[in-house]
C-alpha angles and dihedrals in degrees: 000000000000132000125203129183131204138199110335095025098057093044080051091053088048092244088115089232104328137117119292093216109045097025088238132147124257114268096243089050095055102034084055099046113110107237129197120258118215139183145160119210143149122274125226132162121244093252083072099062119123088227089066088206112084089081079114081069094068080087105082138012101265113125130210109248124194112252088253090070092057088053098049099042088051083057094046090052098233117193131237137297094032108234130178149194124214126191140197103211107181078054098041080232133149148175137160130234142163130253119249097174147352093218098114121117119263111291095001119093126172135221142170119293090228094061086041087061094047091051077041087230130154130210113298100013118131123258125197114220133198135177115240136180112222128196115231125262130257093168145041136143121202134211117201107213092209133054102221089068083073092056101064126102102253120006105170088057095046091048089045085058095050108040086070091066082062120066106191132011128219127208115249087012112120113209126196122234120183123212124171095358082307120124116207130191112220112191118207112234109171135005140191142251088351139011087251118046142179121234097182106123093344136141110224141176115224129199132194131216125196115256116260101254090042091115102063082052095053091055100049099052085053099055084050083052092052090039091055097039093052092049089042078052092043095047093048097055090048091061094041084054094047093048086052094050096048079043103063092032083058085050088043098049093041086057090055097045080057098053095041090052092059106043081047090052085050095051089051099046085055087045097053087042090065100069114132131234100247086060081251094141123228130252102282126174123203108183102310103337119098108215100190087060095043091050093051082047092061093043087054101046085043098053089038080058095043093047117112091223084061114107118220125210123288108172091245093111093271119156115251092225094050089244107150120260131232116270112257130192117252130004088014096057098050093054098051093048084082090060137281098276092028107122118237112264108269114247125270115229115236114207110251116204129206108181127099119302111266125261111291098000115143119242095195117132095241100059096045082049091056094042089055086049092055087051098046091048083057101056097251085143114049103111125069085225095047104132126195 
């Protein structure tokens, strides 16, 4: 028969539980014990899945495992969250990552092409993984490798969002983060406590340090600044120049306004001195008009008007100013055969009867339209007060 002992009496016999006879540990103790898990498969990127759709995964650091490894890491009791190391062992390189599923083909995982560049690996070659426990970060400061990363909005908020697609940070490793179709390269300068950290559920101050060709740019934007700044200068004494220069021509031409007015108001005070006795005003010019001419212009038109030769209207088509009019047929010409001035004949008064129609006159149209046509042949009518 066989004895075993348990719990007190293996820790008496210095076998710290185990069994006296055969120096193990006790079977709680062992089934409990975290193990390591380690594996050695071959890397792709996710652009490689047979699936052709995981392209969406390059935006963090979580690998594809084979469904062997799940059953393996659930015996070997692994604890959460479930953190690895994978190395690169021809390069002597390393970096950590998270597992997202175990849905890879036997012997294949996948994993970002950003974290394939950092091992410095290429597509089929044989990486070397290990479970690990991290502690969490306090501390990490960041380098952007672009500059253009510095020129968005709020860079703080967009690195925040995409840090939780990431589950653990390595030092000298550079992630890539995408933000408006744009991808950026952070390198990872410095890390605390450790130079591999966990960010799960952590609170961590983050530092950023300018990119390395930041001061070029930095340079360059400020000769743009000065460059600006001397044309905005420029620009402003010109104008001030110009505005000089319109200030003292308006001075100028006001003084000449001023000069012009009084030797204007000079000229008019002589001119108006000059009247004569009789009232007959001098010759005065106002702008291009002379005054003295217009004014013997008026007395002449006035006494040709008051004169006794000079013809007033009549209403027979003669001209107002007693000019001679154009020779008409007809009716004008016969008026003016008498002379120019000479005045129209006066009309002849034809006896009008109103009686009865004599015996055996005839009363038709026609012959009272003939009879108006004679008459007006005659020159009965040439007159406007001709009455019948």
């Amino acid at each position: 028969m066989f004895g075993f002992a348990f719990g007190n009496g293996g820790q008496q016999n210095g076998n710290n539980g185990g069994f006296p006879f055969f120096g193990g540990q006790p079977l709680g103790a062992q089934r409990n014990a975290p193990r390591t898990f380690q594996r050695s498969l071959r890397a792709f990127p996710f652009v490689m899945h047979p699936s052709q759709n995981q392209d969406h995964n390059e935006n963090g650091d979580k690998i594809f495992l084979p469904a062997t490894a799940l059953e393996e890491l659930v015996r070997q009791n692994i604890q959460y969250p479930m953190l690895f190391q994978l190395q690169n062992q021809n390069k002597q390189r390393n970096t950590h990552c998270g597992v997202l599923e175990f849905s890879a083909e036997e012997g294949k995982m996948y994993m970002p092409y950003w974290m394939m560049n950092n091992l410095l690996l290429s597509p089929g070659d044989i990486v070397t993984i290990l479970s690990v426990s991290l502690p969490k970060a306090t501390y990490t400061k960041l380098q952007p490798q672009e500059n253009s990363f510095l020129k968005i909005s709020n860079p703080k908020a967009v690195l925040e969002h995409e840090l939780r697609k990431f589950s653990c940070l390595t030092k000298g490793d550079q992630i890539t983060i995408t933000y408006d179709n744009t991808k950026y390269n952070i390198e990872i300068k410095e890390l605390k406590p450790a130079n591999a950290c966990s960010i799960i559920e952590t609170d961590c101050q983050v530092d950023f340090e300018a990119p390395p060709n930041w001061g070029e740019e930095e340079a360059k934007w400020k000769a743009q600044a000065d460059a600006k700044k001397e044309a905005e200068a420029a620009a402003a004494s010109s104008s001030s120049s110009s505005s000089s220069s319109s200030s003292s021509s308006s001075s100028s031409s006001s003084s000449t306004t001023t000069v012009g007015d009084s030797k204007k108001g000079a000229t008019e005070g002589q001119m108006s001195g000059k009247r004569k006795a009789d009232g007959t005003p001098g010759k005065e010019k106002v702008g291009t008009l002379d005054l003295a001419k217009l004014a013997a212009e008026r007395a002449a038109r006035k006494a040709q008007l008051t004169s006794p030769q000079h013809i007033s209207f009549t209403g027979h088509g003669r001209r107002v100013d007693g000019r001679p009019q154009k020779k008409k047929s007809g009716r004008a010409s016969t008026a003016k055969s008498g002379g120019d001035d000479a005045p129209p004949p006066a009309p002849q008064a034809l006896p009008v009867s109103f009686g009865a129609p004599k015996p055996g006159a005839s009363t038709n149209r026609a012959q009272a339209l003939s009879k108006f046509r004679k008459r007006k042949e005659a020159g009965a009518f040439t007159g406007s007060g001709n009455t019948m």
